[in-house]
C-alpha positions as CSV (number, residue, x, y, z in Angstrom):
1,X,0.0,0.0,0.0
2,X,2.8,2.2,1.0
3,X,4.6,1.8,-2.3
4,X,1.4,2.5,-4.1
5,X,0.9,5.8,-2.3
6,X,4.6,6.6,-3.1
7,X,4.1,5.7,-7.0
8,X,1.0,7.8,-7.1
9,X,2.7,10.7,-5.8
10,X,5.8,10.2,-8.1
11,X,3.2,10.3,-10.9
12,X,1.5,13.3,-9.9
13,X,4.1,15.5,-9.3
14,X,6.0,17.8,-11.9
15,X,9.3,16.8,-13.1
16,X,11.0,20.1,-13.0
17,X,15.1,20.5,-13.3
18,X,17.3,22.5,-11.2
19,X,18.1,25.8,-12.8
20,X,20.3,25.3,-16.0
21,X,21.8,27.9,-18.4
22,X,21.3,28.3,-21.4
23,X,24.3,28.8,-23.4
24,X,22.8,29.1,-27.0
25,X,19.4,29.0,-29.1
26,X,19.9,26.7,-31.8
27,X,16.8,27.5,-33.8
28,X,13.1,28.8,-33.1
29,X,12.3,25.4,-31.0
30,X,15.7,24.3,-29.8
31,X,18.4,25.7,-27.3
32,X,21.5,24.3,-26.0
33,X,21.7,24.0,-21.9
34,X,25.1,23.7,-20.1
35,X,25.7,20.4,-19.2
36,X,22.8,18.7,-20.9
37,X,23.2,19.8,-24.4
38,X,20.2,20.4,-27.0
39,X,16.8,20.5,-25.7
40,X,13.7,21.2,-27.7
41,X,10.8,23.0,-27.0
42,X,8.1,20.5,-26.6
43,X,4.7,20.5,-28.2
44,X,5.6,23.5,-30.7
45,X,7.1,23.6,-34.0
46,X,8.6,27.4,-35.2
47,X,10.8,28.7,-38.3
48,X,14.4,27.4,-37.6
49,X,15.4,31.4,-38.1
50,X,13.9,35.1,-38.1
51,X,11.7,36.4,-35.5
52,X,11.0,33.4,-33.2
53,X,14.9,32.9,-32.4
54,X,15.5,36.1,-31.8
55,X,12.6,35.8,-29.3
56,X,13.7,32.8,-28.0
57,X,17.1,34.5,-27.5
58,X,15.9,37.5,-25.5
59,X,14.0,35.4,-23.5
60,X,16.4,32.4,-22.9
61,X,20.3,33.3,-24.0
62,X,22.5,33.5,-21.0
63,X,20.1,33.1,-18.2
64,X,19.3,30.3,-15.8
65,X,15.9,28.5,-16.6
66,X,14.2,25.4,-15.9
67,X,13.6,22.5,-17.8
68,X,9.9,20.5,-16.9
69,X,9.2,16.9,-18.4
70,X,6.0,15.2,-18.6
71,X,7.5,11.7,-17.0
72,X,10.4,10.2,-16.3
73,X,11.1,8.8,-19.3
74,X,11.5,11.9,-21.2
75,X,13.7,13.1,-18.7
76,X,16.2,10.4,-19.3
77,X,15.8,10.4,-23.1
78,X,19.0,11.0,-25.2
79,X,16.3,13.4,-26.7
80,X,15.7,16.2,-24.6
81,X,11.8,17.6,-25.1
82,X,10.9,20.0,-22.5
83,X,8.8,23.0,-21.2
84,X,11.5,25.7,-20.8
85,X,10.3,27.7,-17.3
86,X,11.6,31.0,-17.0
87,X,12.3,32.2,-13.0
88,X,8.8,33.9,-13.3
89,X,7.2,30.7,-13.7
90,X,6.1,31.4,-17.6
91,X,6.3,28.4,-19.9
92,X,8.7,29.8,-22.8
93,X,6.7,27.4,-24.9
94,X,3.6,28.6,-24.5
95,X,5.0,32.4,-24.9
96,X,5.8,31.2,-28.5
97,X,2.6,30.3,-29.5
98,X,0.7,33.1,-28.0
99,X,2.2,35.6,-29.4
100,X,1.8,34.0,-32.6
101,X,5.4,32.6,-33.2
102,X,5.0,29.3,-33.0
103,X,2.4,26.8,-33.8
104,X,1.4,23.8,-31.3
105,X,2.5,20.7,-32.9
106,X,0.3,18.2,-35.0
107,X,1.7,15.1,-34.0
108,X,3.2,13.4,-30.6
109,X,1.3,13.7,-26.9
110,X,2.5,15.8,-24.4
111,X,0.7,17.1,-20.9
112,X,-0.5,20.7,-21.6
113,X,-1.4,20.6,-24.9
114,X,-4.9,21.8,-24.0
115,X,-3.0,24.5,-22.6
116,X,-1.5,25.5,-25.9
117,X,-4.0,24.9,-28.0
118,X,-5.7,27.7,-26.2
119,X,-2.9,29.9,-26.4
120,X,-3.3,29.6,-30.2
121,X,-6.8,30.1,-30.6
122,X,-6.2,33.7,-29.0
123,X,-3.1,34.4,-31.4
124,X,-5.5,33.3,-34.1
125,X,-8.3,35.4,-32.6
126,X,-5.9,38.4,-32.0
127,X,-4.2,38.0,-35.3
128,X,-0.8,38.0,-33.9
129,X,2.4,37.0,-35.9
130,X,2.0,33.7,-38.3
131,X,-1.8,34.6,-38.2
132,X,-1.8,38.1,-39.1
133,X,-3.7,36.9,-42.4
134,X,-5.9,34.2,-40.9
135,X,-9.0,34.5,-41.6
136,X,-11.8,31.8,-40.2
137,X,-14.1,31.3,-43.5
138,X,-17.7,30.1,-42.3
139,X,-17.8,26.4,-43.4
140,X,-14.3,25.3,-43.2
141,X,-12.3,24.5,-40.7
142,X,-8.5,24.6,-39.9
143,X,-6.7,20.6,-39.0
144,X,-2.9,20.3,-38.8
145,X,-1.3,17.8,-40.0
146,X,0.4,14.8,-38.5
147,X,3.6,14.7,-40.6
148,X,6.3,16.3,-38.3
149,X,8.4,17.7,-41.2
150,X,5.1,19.7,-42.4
151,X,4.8,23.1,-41.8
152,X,1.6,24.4,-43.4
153,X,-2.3,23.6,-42.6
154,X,-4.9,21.5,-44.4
155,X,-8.5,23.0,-44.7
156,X,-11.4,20.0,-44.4
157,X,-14.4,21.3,-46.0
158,X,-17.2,20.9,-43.6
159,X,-21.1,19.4,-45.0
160,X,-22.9,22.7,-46.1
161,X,-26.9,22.3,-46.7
162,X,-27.8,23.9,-49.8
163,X,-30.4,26.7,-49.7
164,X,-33.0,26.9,-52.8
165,X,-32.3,30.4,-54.9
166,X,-35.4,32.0,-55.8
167,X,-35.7,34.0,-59.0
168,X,-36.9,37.5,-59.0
169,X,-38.7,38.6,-61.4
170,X,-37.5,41.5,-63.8
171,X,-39.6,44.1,-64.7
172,X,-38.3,45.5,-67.9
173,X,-37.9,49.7,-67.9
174,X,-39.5,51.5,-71.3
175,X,-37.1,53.4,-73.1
176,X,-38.8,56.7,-74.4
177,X,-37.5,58.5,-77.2
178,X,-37.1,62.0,-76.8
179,X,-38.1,64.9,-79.9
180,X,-34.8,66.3,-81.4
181,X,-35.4,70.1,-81.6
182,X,-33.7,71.6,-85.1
183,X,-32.3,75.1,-84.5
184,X,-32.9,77.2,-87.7
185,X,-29.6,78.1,-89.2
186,X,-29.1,82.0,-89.7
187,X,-27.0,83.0,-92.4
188,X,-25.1,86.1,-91.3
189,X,-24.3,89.3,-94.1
190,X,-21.3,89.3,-95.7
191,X,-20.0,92.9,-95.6
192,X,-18.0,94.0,-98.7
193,X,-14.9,96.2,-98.5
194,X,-14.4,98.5,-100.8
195,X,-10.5,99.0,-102.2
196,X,-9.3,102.6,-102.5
197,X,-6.6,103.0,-105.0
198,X,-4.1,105.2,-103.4
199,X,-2.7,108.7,-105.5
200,X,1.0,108.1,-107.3
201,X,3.2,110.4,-106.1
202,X,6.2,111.8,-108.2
203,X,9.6,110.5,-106.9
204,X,12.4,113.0,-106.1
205,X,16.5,112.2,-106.3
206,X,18.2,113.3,-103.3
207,X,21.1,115.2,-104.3
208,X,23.7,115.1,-101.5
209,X,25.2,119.3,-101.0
210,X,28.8,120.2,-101.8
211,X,31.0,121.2,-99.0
């Protein structure tokens, strides 16, 4: 009985690290811890590059976090997947993917994904980072997919119920044809000039004087 109570507790209690630091950030969902080596951010994939490292670095690079596993076994993986906790208590991982960085994975279990899928329904909702141009269109809905090298979202069409189109009827519009008034035309004088022949006049030499 003892031993049962014992296992119990084991189970129920969270596998948290002693503080580690983190000596570099290898991509958008991996970091490299002193003494353990690589450890990858569990239940999100990100962009290797770009803006989710350098907000993983700015959260993470050179300071002492924690590192939380789901069980035991994970903790003594040659793998390392892990919740990084920052001395506030935040979950890096969950950071990610509510500000929109990051995207809660499609494939594998882990213990909080309810908690992250959340946290991505109110980047979606708020539009933040990769889902600045998502837009939920009424009759489809959004599924990731399971392959782990797959980066981009499938849309399942949902069942839509047809609704009868009624014609309207179009009343057509006469057309009247309006009177064309004719102006009279007005034919205006033409005033003659008469030409006045001017008088000759006799031409004189100019005779320079003598000095």
């Amino acid at each position: 009985m003892q031993k049962l109570i014992m296992a119990a507790a084991f189970a129920g209690a969270v596998l948290r690290s002693d503080p580690v630091l983190v000596t570099r950030v290898a991509s958008g969902d991996a970091i490299t811890v002193s003494g353990i080596g690589r450890v990858a951010l569990l239940g999100i994939d990100a962009a290797p590059l770009g803006r989710t490292r350098e907000r993983l670095e700015s959260l993470v690079i050179r300071r002492w976090v924690r590192l939380e596993y789901d069980d035991a076994r994970a903790k003594q993986a040659s793998t390392h997947r892990a919740y990084v906790m920052l001395e506030t208590g935040e979950c890096v991982n969950v950071m990610l993917v509510r500000e929109g960085l990051a995207r809660v994975a499609g494939h594998g279990q882990f213990g909080r994904r309810s908690e992250f899928e959340r946290a991505q329904e109110e980047a979606r909702r708020f539009r933040r980072g990769i889902w600045a141009r998502y837009t939920a269109l009424p009759g489809y809905q959004i599924t990731q997919l399971s392959n782990a090298q797959s980066r981009s979202h499938q849309i399942t069409e949902l069942p839509i119920t047809p609704v009868p189109i009624t014609p309207v009827p179009i009343t057509p519009v006469p057309i009247t044809q309006l009177p064309i008034t004719q102006l009279p035309i007005t034919h205006l004088p033409i005033t003659q000039l008469q030409i006045t022949q001017l008088p000759n006049y006799p031409i004189t030499k100019f005779r320079p004087h003598h000095l």
